[in-house]
C-alpha positions as CSV (number, residue, x, y, z in Angstrom):
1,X,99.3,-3.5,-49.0
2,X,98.1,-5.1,-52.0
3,X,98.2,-3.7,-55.5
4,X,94.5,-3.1,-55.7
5,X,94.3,-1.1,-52.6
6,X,97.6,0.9,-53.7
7,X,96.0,1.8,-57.3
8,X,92.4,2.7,-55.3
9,X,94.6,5.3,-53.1
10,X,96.1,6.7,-55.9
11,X,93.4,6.9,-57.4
12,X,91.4,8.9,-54.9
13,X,94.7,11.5,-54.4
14,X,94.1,12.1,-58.2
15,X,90.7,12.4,-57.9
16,X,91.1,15.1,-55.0
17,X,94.4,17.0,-57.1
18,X,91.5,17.0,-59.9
19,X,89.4,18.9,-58.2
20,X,91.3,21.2,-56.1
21,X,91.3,22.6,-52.8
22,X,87.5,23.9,-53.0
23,X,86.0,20.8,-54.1
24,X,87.5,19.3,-51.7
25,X,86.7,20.8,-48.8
26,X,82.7,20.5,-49.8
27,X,83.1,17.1,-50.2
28,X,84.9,16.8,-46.7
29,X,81.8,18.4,-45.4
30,X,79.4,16.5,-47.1
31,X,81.0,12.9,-45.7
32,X,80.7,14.7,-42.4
33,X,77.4,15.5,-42.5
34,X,76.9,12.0,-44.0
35,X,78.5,10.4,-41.4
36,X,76.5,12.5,-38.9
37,X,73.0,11.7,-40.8
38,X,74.3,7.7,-41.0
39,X,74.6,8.2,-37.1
40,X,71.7,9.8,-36.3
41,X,70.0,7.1,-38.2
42,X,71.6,4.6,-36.1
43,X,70.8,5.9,-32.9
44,X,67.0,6.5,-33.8
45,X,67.1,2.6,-34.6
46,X,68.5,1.5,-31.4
47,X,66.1,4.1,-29.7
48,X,63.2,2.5,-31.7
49,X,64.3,-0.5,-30.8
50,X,64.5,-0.1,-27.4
51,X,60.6,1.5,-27.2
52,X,59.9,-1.6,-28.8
53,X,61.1,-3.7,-26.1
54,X,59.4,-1.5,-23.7
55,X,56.3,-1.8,-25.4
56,X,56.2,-5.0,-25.6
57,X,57.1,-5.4,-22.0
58,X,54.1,-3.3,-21.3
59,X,51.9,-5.0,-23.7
60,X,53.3,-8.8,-21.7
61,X,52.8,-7.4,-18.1
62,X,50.1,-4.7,-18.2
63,X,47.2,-5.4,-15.6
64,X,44.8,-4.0,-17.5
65,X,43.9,-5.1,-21.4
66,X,45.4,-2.8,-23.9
67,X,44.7,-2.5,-27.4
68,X,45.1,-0.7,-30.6
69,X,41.9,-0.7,-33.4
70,X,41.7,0.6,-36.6
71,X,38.7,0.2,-38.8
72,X,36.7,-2.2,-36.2
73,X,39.9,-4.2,-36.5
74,X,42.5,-5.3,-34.2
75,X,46.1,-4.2,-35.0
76,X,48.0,-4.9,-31.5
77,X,46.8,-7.1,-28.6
78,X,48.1,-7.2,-25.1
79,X,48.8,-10.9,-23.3
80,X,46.4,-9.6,-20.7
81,X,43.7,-8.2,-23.0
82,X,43.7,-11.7,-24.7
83,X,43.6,-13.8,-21.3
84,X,40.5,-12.2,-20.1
85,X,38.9,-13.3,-23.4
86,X,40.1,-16.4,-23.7
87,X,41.8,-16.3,-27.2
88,X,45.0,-16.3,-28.6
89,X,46.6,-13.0,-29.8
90,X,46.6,-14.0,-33.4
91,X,42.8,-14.9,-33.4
92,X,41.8,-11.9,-31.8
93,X,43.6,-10.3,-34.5
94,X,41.8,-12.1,-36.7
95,X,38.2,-11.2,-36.3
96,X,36.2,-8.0,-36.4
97,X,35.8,-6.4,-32.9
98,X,32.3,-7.0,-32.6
99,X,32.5,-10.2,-31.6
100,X,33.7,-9.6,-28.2
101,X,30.7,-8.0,-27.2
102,X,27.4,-10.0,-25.2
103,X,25.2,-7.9,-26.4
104,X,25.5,-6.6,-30.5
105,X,22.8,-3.9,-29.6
106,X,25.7,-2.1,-26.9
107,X,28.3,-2.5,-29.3
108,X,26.6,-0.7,-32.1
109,X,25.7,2.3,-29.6
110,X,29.2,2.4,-28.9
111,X,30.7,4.5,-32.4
112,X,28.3,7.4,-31.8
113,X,29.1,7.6,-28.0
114,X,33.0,7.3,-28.8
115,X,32.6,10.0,-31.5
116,X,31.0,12.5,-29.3
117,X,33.9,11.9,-26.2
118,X,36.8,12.5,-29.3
119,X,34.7,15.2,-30.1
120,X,34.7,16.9,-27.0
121,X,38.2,15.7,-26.5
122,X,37.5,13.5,-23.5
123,X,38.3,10.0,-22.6
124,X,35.5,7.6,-23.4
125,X,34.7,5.1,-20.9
126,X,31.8,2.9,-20.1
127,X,31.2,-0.3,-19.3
128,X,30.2,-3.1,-21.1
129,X,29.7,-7.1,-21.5
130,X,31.4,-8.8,-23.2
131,X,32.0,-12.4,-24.2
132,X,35.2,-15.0,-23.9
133,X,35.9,-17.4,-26.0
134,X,33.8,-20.5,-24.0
135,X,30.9,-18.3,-24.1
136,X,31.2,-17.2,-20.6
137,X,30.9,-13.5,-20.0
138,X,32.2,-10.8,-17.6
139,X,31.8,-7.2,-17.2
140,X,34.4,-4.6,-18.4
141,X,35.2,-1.0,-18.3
142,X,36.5,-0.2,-21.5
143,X,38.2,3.6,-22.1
144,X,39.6,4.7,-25.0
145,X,41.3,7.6,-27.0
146,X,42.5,8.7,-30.5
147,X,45.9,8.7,-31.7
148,X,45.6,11.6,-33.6
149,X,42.8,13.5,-32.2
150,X,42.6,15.2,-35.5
151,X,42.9,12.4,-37.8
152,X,40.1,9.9,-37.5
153,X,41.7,7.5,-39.6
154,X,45.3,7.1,-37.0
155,X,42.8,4.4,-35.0
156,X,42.3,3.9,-30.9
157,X,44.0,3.0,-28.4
158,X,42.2,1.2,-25.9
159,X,42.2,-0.2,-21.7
160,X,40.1,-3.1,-20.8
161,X,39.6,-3.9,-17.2
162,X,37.6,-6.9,-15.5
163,X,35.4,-5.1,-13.5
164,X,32.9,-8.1,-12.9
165,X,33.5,-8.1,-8.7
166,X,33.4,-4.0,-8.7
167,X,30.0,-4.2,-10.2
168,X,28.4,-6.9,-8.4
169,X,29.8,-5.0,-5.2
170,X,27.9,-2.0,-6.4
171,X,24.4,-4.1,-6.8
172,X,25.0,-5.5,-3.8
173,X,25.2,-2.3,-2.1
174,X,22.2,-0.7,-4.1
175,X,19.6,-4.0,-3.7
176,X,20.6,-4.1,0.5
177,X,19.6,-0.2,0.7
178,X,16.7,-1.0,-1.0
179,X,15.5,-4.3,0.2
180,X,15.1,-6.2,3.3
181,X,18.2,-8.6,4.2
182,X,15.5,-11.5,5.4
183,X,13.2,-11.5,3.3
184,X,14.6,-10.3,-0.2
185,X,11.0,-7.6,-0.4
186,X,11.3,-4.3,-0.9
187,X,12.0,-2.1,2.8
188,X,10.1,0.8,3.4
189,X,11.9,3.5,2.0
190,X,11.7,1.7,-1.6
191,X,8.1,0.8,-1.0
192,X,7.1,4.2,-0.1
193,X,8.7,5.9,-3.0
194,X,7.0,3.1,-5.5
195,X,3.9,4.3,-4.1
196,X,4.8,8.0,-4.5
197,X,5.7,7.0,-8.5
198,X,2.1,5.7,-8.6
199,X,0.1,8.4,-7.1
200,X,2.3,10.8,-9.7
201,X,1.0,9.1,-12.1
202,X,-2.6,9.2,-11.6
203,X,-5.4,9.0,-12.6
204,X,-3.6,6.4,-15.1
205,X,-2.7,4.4,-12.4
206,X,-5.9,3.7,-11.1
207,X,-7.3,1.6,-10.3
208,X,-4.7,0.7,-7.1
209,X,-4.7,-0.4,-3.8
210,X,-2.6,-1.6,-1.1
211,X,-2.8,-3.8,1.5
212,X,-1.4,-4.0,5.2
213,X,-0.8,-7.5,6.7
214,X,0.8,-8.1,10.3
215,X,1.3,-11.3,11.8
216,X,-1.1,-12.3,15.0
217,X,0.7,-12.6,18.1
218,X,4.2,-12.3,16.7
219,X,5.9,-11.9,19.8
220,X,4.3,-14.8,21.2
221,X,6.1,-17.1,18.7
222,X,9.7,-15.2,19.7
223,X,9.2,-15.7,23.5
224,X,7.9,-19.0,23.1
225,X,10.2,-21.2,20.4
226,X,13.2,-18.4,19.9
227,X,13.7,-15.8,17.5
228,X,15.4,-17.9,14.7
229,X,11.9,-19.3,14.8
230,X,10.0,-15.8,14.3
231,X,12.6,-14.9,11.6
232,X,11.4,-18.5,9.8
233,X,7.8,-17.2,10.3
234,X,8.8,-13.9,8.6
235,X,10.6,-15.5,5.6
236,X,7.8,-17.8,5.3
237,X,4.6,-15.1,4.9
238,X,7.2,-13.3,2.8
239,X,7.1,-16.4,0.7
240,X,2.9,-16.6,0.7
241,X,3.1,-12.9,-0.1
242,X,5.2,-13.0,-3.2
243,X,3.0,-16.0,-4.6
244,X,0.0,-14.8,-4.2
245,X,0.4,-11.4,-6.3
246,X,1.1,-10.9,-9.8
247,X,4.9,-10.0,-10.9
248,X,3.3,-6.6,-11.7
249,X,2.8,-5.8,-7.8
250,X,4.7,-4.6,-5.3
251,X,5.5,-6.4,-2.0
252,X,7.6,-5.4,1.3
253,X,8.8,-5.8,4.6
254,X,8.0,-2.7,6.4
255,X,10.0,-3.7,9.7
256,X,9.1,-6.4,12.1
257,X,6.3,-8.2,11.6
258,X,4.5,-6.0,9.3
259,X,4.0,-6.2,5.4
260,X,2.6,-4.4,2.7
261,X,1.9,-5.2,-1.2
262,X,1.0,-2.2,-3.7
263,X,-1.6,-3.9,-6.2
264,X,-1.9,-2.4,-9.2
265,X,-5.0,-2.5,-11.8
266,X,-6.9,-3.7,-8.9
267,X,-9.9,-2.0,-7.1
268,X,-10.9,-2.6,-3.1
269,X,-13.4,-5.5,-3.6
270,X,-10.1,-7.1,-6.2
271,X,-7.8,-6.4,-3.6
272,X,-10.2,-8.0,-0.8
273,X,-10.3,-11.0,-2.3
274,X,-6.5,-11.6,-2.7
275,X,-6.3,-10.3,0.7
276,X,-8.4,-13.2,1.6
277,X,-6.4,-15.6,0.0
278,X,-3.4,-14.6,1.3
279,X,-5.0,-15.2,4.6
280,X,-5.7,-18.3,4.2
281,X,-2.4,-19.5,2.8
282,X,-1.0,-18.1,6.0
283,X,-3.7,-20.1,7.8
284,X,-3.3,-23.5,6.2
285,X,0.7,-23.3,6.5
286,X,2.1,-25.6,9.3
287,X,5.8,-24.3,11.2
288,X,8.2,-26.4,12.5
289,X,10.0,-25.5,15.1
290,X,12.8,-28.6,17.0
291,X,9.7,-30.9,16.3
292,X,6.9,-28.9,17.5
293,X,4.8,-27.5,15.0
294,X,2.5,-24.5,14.9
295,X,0.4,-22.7,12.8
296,X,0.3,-18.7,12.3
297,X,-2.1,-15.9,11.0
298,X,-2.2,-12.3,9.7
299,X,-4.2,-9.8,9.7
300,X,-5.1,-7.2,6.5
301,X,-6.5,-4.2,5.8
302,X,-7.2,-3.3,2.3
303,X,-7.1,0.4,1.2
304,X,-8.2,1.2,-2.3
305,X,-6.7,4.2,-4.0
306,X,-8.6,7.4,-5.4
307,X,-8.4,10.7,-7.2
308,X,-8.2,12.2,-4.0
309,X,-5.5,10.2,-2.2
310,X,-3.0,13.0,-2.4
311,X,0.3,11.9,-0.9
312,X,2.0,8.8,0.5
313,X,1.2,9.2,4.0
314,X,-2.0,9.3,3.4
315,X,-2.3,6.3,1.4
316,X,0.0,4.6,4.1
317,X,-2.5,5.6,6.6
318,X,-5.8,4.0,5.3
319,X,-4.2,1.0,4.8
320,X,-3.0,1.2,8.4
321,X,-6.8,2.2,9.1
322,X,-8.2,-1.5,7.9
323,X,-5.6,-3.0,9.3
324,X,-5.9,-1.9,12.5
325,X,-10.1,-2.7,12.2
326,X,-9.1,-6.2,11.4
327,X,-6.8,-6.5,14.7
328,X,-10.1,-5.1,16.5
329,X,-12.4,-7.4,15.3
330,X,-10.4,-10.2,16.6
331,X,-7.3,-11.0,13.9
332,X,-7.0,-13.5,11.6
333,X,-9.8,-11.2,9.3
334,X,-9.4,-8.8,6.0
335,X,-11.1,-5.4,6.5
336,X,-11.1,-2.5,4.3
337,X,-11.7,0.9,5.0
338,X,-11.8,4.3,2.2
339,X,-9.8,7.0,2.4
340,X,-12.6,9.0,3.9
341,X,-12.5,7.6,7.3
342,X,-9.6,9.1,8.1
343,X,-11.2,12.3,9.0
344,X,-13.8,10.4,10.9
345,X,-10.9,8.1,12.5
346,X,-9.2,11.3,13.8
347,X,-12.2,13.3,14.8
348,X,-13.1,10.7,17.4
349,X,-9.6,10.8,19.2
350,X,-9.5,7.5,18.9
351,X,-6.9,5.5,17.6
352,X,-6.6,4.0,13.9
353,X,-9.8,2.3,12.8
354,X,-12.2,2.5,15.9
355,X,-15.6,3.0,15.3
356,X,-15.4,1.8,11.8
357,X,-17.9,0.1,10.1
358,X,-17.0,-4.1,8.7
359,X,-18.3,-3.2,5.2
360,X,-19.8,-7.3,5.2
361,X,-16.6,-8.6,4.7
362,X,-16.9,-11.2,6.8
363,X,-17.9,-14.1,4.3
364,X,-15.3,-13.0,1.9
């Protein structure tokens, strides 16, 4: 032992005989409960340190994006949150948060709406689209919660998932129940309940009409060249149809071979004459079918609305009144009929359309 070391032992025995017995024993305490604090400290640094490592594990192999905002900033970033983007951590901490979203409109909707879930101490969660980094976009579902729920200021904490196949799933499913898988028109169910929105709506919506088309001698085409043929008849009238209305009308497949198109703004001798021309289109178009080629035709019956048209069947049924008059008077022809001869059609016992006048149509 070294001179030094001896004289700073001595020293310290003096300093203890110097202040006794009770002096010492509170400083004996006091080194204790130093030594205690000192390892307390350490032990809350290695256990900080190890939720650091966890974190950043979490932040590294998280499937979903997570993030922490304060003040429309960025202050942490996860590897996966910045992959679906398409920038680097330290650019996307960087810049504002706005500029990961499509549409600036949605993003400044989204305070309020976050506001009012903290408020009512819920998770927000919506979904949004935002934009990467080439300019590309995809469809997120982005849910997030406060720190401190009562401090506005402690910044959110944030989950982004992808959820661009989810919601194309989702429109898939909602467009096939509402539209025919041929064709791409409406289906009946979606057509009737347009018409159903327009009658609610009257007499604003007038004036309205619809029309009824069927093809002429559709089976004939199945038997003869094959049904892969018929279906390329149906997508092809479908076609005629959807060009020959305005993007403000409404056309659909109502099963098999039979059509209808809601024209709005249009009265019966409007919708006539469109009726016509989409008869001739049909007319003029030339199948092909294995190198033969043929030519088809439809028949339409033109039903104009009114005040007194009071429910879709009804509607549904005048049109089905003309059309049926055209098939009488030898297909390949436009007829109309009003919504009064309905009671006339079924006080004759006769079936839909007979005995109805032409209404001169025939030079239309």
């Amino acid at each position: 032992m070294d001179a030094d070391s001896l004289g700073l032992q001595f020293g310290v025995l003096g300093l203890v005989a110097g202040v006794g017995g009770l002096a010492f024993g509170f400083m004996v305490r006091q080194l204790h409960a130093l030594a205690s604090a000192l390892e307390r400290h350490a032990s809350a640094e290695q256990t900080a340190q190890a939720l650091l490592k966890q974190m950043h594990s979490i932040l590294t192999t998280a499937p979903v994006g997570i993030a922490f905002t304060r003040f429309r900033r960025f202050e942490i970033i996860s590897t996966r949150w910045a992959g679906m983007m398409g920038y680097s951590e330290a650019e996307l901490l960087a810049m504002p948060t706005h500029q990961l979203f499509a549409d600036v409109t949605s993003y400044e909707t989204l305070g309020p709406k976050v506001a009012q879930a903290f408020a009512d101490r819920r998770v927000f969660s919506e979904e949004f689209e935002f934009r990467r980094k080439d300019g590309s976009s995809f469809w997120g579902r982005l849910q997030g919660s406060p720190v401190d729920e009562d401090d506005a200021s402690s910044g959110t904490t944030w989950i982004l998932m992808d959820v661009t196949h989810e919601r194309d799933a989702r429109e898939r499913l909602s467009w096939m129940a509402t539209h025919d898988a041929l064709t791409g028109l409406l289906n009946r169910a979606a057509f009737e309940t347009m018409v159903a929105n327009r009658l609610k709506h009257r007499p604003m919506s007038l004036p309205a009409a619809l029309l009824y088309i069927d093809i002429d001698h559709f089976k004939s085409i199945n038997d003869t060249h094959g049904h892969a043929a018929g279906d390329q008849v149906l997508i092809g009238v479908a076609d005629i149809l959807r060009a020959g209305v305005r993007s403000s009308d409404t056309v659909a497949r109502l099963g098999g071979d039979e059509f209808a198109v809601l024209l709005m703004g249009c009265d019966g001798a409007a919708a006539a004459r469109i009726a016509e021309q989409i008869r001739q289109n049909v007319e003029s178009k030339i199948f092909t079918f294995d190198q033969d080629t043929r030519q088809a035709a439809v028949s339409l019956g033109v039903a104009e609305f009114d005040e007194w048209t009071v429910d879709v069947p009804t509607a549904m049924q005048a049109a089905d009144v003309a059309l049926y008059k055209a098939k009488k008077s030898g297909r390949n022809k436009v007829r109309t009929s009003g919504f009064s001869d309905l009671d006339e059609t079924s006080s004759s016992g006769q079936g839909a359309g007979d005995g109805l006048g032409l209404e001169g149509l025939e030079n239309i």
